[in-house]
C-alpha positions as CSV (number, residue, x, y, z in Angstrom):
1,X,-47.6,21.5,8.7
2,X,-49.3,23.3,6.4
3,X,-51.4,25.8,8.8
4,X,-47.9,26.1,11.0
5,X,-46.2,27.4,7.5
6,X,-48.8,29.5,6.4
7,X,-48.8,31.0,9.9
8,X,-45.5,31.7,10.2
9,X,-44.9,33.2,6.6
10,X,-48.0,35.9,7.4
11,X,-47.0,36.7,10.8
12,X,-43.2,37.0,9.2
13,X,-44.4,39.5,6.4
14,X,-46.3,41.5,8.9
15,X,-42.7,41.6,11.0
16,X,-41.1,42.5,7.6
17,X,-43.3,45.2,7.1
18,X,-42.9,46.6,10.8
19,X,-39.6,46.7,10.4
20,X,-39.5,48.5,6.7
21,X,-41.2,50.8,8.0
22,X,-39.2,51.6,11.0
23,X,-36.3,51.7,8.9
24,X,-37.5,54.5,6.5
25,X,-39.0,56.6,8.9
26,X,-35.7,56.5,10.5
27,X,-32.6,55.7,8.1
28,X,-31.5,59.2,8.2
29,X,-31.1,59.1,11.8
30,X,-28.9,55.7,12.7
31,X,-25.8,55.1,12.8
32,X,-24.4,52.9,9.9
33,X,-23.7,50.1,12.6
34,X,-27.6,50.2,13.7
35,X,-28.3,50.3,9.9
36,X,-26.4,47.2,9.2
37,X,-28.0,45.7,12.6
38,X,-31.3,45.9,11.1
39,X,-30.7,45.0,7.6
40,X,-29.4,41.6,8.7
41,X,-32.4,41.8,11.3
42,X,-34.4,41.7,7.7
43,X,-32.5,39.2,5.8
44,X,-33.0,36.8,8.7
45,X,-36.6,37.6,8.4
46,X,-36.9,36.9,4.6
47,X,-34.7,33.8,5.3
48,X,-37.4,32.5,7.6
49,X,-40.2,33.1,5.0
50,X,-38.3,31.6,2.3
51,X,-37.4,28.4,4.3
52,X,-41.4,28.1,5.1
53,X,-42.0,29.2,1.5
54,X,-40.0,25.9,0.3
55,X,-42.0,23.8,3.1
56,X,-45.8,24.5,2.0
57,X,-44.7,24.1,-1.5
58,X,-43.4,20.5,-0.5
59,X,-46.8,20.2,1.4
60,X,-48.8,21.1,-1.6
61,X,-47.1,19.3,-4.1
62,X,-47.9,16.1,-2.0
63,X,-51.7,17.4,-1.9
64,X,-51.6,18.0,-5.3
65,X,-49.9,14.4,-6.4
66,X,-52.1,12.6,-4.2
67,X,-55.6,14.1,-5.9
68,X,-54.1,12.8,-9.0
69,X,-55.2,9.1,-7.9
C-alpha cells in the first residue's frame, strides 16, 4: 500500500502542477464556466492526494508502532 500511495500522490502533484500551469498561462482567456470547470478539475485532484496522504500516514504509523517492539 505504501509504494501504491506514494505513487499516486507524486504522479497527482505532477497533474496539479500541469494543470496550474495551464490555468495561469490561460485564465485571462476562458470563460468563467471553463474557469469553474478546471478549478473543481483541481479540488478533485487535491482531494485525491489528501485521501492517499491520510492512507501512508496510516501505513507508517503501523511501521512506526511495530519497530517499537
Amino acid at each position: 500500500m505504501l509504494a501504491i500511495d506514494l505513487n499516486d500522490i507524486f504522479e497527482s502533484c505532477y497533474n496539479y502542477m500541469r494543470m496550474l500551469s495551464e490555468l495561469a498561462a490561460a485564465a485571462e482567456d476562458m470563460s468563467k464556466e471553463t474557469l469553474i470547470e478546471k478549478l473543481i478539475d483541481m479540488e478533485i485532484e487535491l482531494d485525491h492526494i489528501h485521501w492517499h496522504y491520510k492512507s501512508l500516514k496510516k501505513e507508517l504509523k503501523k511501521i512506526y508502532n511495530s519497530s517499537d517492539k
